[in-house]
N, CA and C atoms as a LAMMPS dump frame, in Angstrom:
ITEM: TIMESTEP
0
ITEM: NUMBER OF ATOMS
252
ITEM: BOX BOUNDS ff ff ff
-5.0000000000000000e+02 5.0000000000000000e+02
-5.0000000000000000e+02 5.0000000000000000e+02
-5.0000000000000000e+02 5.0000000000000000e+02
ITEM: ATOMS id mol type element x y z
1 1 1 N 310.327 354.665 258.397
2 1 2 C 309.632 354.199 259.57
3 1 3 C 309.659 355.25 260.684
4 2 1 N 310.861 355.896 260.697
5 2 2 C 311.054 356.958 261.863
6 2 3 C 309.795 357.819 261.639
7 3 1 N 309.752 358.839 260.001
8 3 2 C 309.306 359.812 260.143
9 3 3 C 307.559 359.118 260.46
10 4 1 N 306.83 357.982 260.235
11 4 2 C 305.867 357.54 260.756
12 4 3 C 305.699 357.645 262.037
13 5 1 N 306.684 357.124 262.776
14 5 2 C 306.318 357.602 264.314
15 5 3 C 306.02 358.778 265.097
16 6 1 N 307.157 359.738 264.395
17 6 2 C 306.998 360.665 264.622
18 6 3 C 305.417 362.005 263.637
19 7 1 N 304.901 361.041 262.951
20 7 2 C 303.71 361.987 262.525
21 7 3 C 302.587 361.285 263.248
22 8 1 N 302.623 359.572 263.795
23 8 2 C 302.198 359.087 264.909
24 8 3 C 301.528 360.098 265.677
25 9 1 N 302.769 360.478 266.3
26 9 2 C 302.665 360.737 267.779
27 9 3 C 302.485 362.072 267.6
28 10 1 N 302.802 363.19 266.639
29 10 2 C 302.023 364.219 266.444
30 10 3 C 300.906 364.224 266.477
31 11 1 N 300.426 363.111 265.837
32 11 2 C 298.839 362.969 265.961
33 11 3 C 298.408 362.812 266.711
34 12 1 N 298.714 362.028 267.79
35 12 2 C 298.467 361.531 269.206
36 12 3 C 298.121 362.641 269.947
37 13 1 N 299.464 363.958 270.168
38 13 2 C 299.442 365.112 270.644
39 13 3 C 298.391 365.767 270.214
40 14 1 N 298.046 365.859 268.903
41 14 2 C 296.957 366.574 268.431
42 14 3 C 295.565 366.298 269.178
43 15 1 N 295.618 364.854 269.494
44 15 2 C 293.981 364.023 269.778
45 15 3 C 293.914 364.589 271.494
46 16 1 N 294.959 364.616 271.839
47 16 2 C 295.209 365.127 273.442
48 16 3 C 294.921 366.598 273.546
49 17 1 N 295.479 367.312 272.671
50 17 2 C 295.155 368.623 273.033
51 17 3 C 293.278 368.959 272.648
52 18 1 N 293.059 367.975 271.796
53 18 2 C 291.468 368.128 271.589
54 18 3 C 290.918 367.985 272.446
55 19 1 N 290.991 366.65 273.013
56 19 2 C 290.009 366.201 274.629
57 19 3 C 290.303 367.174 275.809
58 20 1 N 291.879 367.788 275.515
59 20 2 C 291.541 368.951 277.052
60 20 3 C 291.088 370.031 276.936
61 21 1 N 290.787 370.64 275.423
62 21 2 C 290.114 371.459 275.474
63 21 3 C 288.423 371.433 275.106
64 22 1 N 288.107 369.82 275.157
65 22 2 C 286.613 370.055 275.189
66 22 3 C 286.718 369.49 276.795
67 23 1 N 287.303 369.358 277.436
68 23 2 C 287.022 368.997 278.64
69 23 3 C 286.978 370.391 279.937
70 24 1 N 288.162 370.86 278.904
71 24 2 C 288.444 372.818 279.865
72 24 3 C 286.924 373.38 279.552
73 25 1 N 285.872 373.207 278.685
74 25 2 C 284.956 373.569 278.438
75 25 3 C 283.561 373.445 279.663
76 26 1 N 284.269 372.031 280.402
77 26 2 C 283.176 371.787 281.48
78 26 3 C 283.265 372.539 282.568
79 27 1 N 282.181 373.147 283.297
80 27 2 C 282.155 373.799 284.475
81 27 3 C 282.771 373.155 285.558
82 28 1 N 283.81 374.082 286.222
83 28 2 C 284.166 373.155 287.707
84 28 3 C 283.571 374.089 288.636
85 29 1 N 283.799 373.029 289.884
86 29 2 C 283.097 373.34 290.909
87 29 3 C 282.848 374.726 291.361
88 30 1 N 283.57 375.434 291.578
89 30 2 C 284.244 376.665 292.182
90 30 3 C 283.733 377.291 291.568
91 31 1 N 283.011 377.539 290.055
92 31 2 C 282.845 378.641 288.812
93 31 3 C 281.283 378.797 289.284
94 32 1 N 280.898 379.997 289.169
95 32 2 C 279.466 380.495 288.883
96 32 3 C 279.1 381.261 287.737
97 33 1 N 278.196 381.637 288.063
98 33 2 C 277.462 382.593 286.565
99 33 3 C 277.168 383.831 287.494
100 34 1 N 276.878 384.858 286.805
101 34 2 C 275.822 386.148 287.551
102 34 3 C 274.813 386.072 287.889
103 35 1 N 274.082 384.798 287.078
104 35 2 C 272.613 384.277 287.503
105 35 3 C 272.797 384.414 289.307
106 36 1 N 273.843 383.229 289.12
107 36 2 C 274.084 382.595 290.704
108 36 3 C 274.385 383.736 291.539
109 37 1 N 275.074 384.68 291.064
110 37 2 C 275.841 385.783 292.231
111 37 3 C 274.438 386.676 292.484
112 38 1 N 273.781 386.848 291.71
113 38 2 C 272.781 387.663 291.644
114 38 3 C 271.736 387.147 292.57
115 39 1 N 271.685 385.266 292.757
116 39 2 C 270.959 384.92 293.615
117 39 3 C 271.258 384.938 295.027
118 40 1 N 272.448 384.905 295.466
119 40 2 C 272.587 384.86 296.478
120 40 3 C 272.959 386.267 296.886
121 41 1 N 273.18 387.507 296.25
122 41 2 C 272.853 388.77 297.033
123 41 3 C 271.304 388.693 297.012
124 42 1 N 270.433 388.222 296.164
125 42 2 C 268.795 388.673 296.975
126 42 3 C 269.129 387.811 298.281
127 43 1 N 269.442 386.597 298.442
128 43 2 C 269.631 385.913 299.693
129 43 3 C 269.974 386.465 300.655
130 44 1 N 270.859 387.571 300.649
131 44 2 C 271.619 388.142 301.736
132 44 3 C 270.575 390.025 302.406
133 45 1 N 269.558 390.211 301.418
134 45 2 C 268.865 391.223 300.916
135 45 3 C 268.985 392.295 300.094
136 46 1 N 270.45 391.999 299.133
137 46 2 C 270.921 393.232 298.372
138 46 3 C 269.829 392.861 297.329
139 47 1 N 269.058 393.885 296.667
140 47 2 C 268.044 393.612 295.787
141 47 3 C 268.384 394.735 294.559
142 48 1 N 269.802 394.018 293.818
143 48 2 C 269.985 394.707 292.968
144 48 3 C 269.81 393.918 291.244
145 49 1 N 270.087 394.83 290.593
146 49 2 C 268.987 394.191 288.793
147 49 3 C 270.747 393.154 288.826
148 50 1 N 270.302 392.246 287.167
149 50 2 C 271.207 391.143 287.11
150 50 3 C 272.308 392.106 286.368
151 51 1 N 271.875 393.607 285.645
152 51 2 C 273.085 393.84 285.072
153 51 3 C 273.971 394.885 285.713
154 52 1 N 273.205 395.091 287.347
155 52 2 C 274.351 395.474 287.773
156 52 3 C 275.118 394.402 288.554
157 53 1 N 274.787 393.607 288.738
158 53 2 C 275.642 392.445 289.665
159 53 3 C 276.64 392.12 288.41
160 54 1 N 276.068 391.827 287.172
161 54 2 C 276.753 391.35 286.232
162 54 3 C 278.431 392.538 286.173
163 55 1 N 277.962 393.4 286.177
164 55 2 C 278.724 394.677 286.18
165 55 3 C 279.958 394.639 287.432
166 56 1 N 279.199 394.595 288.412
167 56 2 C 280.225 394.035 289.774
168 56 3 C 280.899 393.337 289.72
169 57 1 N 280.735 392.247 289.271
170 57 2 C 281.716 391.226 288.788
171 57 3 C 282.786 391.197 287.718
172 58 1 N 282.367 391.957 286.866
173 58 2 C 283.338 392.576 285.487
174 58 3 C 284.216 393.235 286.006
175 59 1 N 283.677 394.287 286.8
176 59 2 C 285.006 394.628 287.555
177 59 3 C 285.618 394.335 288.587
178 60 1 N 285.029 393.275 289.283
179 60 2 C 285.779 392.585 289.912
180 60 3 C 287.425 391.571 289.561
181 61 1 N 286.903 391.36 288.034
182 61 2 C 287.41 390.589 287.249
183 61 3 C 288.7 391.789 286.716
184 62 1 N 288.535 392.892 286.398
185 62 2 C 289.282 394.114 285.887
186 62 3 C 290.034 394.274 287.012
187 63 1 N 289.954 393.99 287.981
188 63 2 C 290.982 394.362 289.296
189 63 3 C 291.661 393.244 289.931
190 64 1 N 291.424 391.787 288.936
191 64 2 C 292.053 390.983 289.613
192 64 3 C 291.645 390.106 290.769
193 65 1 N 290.058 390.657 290.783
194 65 2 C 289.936 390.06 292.527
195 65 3 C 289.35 388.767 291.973
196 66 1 N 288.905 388.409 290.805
197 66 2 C 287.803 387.569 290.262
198 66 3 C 289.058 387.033 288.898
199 67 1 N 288.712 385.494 288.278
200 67 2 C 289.201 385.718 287.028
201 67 3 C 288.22 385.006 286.536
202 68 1 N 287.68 385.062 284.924
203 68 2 C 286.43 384.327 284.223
204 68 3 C 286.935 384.125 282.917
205 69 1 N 285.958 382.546 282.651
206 69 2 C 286.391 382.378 281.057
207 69 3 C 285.122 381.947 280.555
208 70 1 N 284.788 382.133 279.199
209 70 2 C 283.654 381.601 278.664
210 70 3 C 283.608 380.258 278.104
211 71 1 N 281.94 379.647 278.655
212 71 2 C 282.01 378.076 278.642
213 71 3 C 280.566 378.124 277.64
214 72 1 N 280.303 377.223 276.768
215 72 2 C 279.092 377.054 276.398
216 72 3 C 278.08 376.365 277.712
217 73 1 N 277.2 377.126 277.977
218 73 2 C 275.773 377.183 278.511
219 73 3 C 274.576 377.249 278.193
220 74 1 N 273.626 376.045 277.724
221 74 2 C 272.715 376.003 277.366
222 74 3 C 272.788 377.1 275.826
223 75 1 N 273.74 376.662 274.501
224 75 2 C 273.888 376.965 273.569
225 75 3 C 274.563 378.275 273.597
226 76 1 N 275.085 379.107 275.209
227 76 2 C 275.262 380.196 274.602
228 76 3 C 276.435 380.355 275.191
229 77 1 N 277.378 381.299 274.676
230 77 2 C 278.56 381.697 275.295
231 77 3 C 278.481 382.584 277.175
232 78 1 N 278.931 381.703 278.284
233 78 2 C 278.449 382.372 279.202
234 78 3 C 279.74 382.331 280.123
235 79 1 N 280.026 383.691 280.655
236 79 2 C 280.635 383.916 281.691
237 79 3 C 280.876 383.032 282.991
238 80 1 N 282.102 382.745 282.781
239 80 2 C 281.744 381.699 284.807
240 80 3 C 283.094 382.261 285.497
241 81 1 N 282.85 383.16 286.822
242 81 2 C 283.812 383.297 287.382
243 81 3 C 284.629 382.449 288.415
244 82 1 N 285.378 382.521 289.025
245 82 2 C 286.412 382.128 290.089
246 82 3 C 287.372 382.815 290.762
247 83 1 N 287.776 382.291 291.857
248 83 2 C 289.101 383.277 292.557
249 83 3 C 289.726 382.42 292.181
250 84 1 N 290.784 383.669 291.689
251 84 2 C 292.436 383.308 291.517
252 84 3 C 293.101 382.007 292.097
């Protein structure tokens, strides 16, 4: 009976660690894309292409000032950053 509980509740753990990682999958608030960063420097008048903003941000991310993880977006693997 013991070792039942205990493969129980392994299982349990198992079903938990599933739902937080399809849930870590959803965008939070705070996260953008390069789309977005890219829109709001034309906003400001920097009128630069998406793969250098994209680029700015990579290394933004390489120095710590930025950190990013990949989320599925409209089928595809996509970058979303945040501050630390």
């Amino acid at each position: 009976m013991n070792k039942l509980n205990n493969d129980a509740l392994k299982a349990l753990s198992g079903i938990e660690i599933a739902l937080m990682e399809m849930n870590s999958k959803d965008r939070k608030d705070e996260e953008f894309t390069a789309a977005e960063f890219l829109t709001e420097l034309h906003k400001t008048g920097q009128e630069i292409t998406y793969d250098a903003a994209e680029k700015r941000l990579k290394r933004m991310a390489e120095r710590k000032l930025l950190k990013f993880r990949l989320i599925p977006i409209n089928g595809h693997h996509t970058r979303v950053y945040s501050k630390h």
